[in-house]
N, C-alpha and C positions, 0 to 999 in steps of 0.2 A: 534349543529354542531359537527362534528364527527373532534379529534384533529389528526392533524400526526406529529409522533416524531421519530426523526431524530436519531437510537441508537445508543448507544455507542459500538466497537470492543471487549469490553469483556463481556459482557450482555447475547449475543445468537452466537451458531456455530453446528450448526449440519452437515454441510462440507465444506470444502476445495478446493476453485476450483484451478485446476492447466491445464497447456499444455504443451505437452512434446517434447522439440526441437527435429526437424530433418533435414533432408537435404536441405526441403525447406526456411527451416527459416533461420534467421542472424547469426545462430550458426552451420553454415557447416563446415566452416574451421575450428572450434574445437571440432567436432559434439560429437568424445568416452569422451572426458576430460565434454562437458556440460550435456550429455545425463547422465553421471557418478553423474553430482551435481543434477540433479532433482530426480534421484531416492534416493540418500541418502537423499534428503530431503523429501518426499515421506515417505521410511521407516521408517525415523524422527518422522513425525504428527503420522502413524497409530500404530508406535511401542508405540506411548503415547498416543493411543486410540482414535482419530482423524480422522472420516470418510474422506475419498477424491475423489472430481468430476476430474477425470484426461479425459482430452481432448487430440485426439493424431489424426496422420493422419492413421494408420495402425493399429487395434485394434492386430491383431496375435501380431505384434513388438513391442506394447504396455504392452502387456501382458508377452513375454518375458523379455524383460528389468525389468520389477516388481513382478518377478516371485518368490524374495523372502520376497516382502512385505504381511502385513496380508491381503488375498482378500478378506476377510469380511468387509475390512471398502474402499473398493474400488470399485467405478462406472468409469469405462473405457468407454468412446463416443469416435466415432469417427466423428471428426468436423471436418470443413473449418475454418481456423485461418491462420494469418500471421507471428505471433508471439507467444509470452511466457508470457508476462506482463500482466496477469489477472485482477490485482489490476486494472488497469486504463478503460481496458472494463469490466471486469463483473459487474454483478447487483449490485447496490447499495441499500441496506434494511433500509426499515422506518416502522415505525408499524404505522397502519391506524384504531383508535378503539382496537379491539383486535386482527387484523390479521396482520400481517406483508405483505410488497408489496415489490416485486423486480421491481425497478426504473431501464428500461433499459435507459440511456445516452444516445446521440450523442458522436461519438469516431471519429477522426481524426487524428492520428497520434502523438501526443502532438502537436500540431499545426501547422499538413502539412507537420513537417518532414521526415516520414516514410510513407512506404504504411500502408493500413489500412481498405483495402474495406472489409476484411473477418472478420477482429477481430470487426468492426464494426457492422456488423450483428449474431457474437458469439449468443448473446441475444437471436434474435427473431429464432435461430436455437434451441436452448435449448428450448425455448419455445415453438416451434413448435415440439420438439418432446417428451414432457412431462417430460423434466429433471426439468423445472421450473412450477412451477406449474400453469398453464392458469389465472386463478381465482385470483392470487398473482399476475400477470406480468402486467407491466404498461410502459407503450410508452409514455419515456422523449425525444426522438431523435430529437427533433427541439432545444435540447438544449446541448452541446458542455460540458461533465464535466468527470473527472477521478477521481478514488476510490482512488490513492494516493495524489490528491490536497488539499481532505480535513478532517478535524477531528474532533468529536465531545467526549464530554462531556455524551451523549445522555438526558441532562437535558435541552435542548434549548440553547445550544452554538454552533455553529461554528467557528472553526478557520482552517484559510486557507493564503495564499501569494496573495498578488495584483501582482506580478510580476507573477503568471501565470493566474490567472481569468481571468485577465484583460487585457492578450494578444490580442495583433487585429486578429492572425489567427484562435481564438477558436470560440469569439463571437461578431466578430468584428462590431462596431457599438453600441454597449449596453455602456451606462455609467457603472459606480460602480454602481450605485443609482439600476438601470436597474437589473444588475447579483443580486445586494442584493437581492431585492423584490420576484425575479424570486426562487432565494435561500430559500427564507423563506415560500414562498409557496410550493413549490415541496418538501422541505424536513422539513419544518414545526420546523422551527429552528427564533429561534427569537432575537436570541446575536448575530453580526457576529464578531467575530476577526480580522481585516486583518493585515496580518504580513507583509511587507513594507521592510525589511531586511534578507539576510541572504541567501548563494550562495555558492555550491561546486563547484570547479574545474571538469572538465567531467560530470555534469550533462545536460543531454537533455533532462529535464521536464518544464522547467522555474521556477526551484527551490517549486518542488512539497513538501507540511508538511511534509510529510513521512518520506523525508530526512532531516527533521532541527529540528522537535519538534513533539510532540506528548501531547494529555491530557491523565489523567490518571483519577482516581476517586480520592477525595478526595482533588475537588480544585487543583489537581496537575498537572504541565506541566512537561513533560523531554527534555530536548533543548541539541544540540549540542552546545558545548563547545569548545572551542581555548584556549590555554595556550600559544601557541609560537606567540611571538610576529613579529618573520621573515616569518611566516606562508603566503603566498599570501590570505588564508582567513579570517585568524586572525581580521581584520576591519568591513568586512561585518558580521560575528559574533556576537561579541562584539557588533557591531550597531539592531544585533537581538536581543542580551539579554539586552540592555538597552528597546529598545522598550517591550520586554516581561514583564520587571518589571512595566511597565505604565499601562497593561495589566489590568483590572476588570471585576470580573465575572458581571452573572445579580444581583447581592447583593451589587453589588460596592464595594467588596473586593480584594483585589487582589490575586495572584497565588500565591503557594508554587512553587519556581522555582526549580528542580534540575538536577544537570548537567552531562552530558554523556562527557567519554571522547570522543576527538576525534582519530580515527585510525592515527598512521603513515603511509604518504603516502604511494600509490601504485602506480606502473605506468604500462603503458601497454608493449606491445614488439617494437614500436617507439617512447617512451621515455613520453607519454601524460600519467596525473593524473588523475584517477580514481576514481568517486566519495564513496569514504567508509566511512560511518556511521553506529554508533550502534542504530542512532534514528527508523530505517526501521525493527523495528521487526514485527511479529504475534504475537499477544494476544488473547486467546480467556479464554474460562469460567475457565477452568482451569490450562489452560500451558502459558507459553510465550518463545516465540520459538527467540532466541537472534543470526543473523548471528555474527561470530567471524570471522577472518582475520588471524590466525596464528601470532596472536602478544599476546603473555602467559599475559603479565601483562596489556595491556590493554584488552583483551577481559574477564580476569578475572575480572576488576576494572569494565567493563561495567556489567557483569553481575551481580554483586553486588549493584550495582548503581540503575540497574530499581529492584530490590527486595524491595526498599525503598518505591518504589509507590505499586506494585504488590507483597506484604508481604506473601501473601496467597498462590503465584501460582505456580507452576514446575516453573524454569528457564533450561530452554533447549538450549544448543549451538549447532550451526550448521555451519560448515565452510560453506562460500559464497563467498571463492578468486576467484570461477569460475564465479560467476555470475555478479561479478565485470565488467567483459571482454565485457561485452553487457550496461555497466552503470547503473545496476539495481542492487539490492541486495532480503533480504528474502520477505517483506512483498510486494515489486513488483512484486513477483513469485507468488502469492496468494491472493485468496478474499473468505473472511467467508460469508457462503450462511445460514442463520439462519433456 
């Protein structure tokens, strides 16, 4: 029987899929200040050698705006999308034997929030036009799942939140029992984690991993962290990293925990907090690409922080106070296509 293994974000990356706001997307009313953050971040991955699938509605206007990135490590599409969040529609990759297979998802908006009829078909558009490769593409869409809900080990773990899985608008009707099974089949995962704890203020994912925790190699998890205890999230934190210490691998050891700070709040231009964490990075073979906030001593303190898991790799900062503005930060602007 041919295994499928569910890898791990720093394993394989041979690009970067991105989409670049415009008028039509939720980034109008700030469209110079966001179109401004995707291209530095853009320039970001490919000045540090990081091919990128950039998705756009106007290939000339696409090609202008990155007109001083390297265009050797850039494929410009021009797609039908709704949005920017990669992470949550594009392909999810498992190796099948010795090929890898892009898992296209079911996408709905994080659960009916948003529209989503364009970003949900992203998939079968790149595959239809040979950006994914036919032969690797596989049709999950009878099943409701985004790239930043979950996270693996690529050893047979999964770790993920029951507070979005398990929402009634994604897969409503399936037990846990039900999502597990389906889990371990499609992505060939055999541990599952479910994380039970742990919630930002202005998040509208149902509190996707991305933003609270992350595995690393070496047995490691990186968890966001609360020190103030006036914090409004201080509680449900704290009730994450108790539950993370209970946490065992499949060896029934438990995790090396180690802790991200958390950002000093943000708020928006009518007074509402922003969900900022350093847990939503890029990771691939050789960078780790760390969004910072313009706060000197925590965004140094973060980036010193995941160097503890990821000893080996570039640590790269990228300001993301723009990408805040839409509740998403770096590794929601992105999905590693191996």
């Amino acid at each position: 029987m041919i295994e499928t293994r569910f890898i791990a974000e720093w394993e394989s990356c041979s690009h970067v899929l991105l989409a670049l706001p415009d008028e039509s997307t939720d980034w109008d009313y700030v469209l110079p200040e966001a179109q401004e953050q995707f291209v530095r971040l853009i320039r970001t991955l490919t000045d540090n050698g990081e091919h990128c699938i950039v998705l756009c509605h106007d290939r000339a206007g696409a090609e202008s705006l990155l007109c001083d990135c390297n265009s050797d490590l850039l494929m410009i599409v021009e797609a039908p999308y709704n949005d920017t969040w990669t992470r949550d529609y594009g392909p999810i990759t498992v190796i099948r034997g010795e090929r890898t297979r892009s898992l296209d998802f079911g996408f709905n908006g994080w659960g009916l929030k948003f529209a989503a009829d364009k970003d949900n078909l992203v998939n079968l558009f790149l595959h239809d036009n040979l950006v994914l490769d036919p032969e690797r593409y596989r049709n999950v869409r009878d099943f409701i799942l985004e790239g930043g809900s979950v996270e693996t080990d690529g050893q047979g773990t999964l770790l993920t939140t029951s507070r979005c899985l398990l929402s009634p608008n994604r897969n409503g009707g399936k037990s846990k029992k039900e999502i597990g099974e389906r889990l371990r089949d499609v992505l060939g995962v055999e541990h599952i984690l479910w994380l039970d704890h742990g919630a930002l203020e202005g998040d509208d994912t149902d509190s996707h991993i991305d933003t609270l925790c992350r595995m690393a190699p070496d047995n490691v998890i990186l968890f966001t962290g609360c020190r103030n205890m006036d914090d409004p999230q201080f509680e449900e934190l704290l009730k994450m990293r108790a539950q993370l210490s209970l946490f065992r691998n499949m060896e029934g050891e438990s995790y090396n925990l180690v802790e991200l700070p958390l950002p000093d709040p943000i708020f928006d231009s009518e007074g509402n907090r922003l969900p900022a964490t350093y847990a939503n990075y890029l990771v691939t073979e050789r960078n780790l690409f760390m969004p910072v906030y313009n706060q000197p001593a925590n965004d140094l303190l973060a980036c010193q922080t995941v160097r503890i898991a990821f000893p080996n790799h570039n640590i790269i900062p990228v300001d993301c106070r723009t990408l805040l503005l839409q509740h998403g930060s770096l590794h929601c602007s992105t999905m590693q296509i191996p």
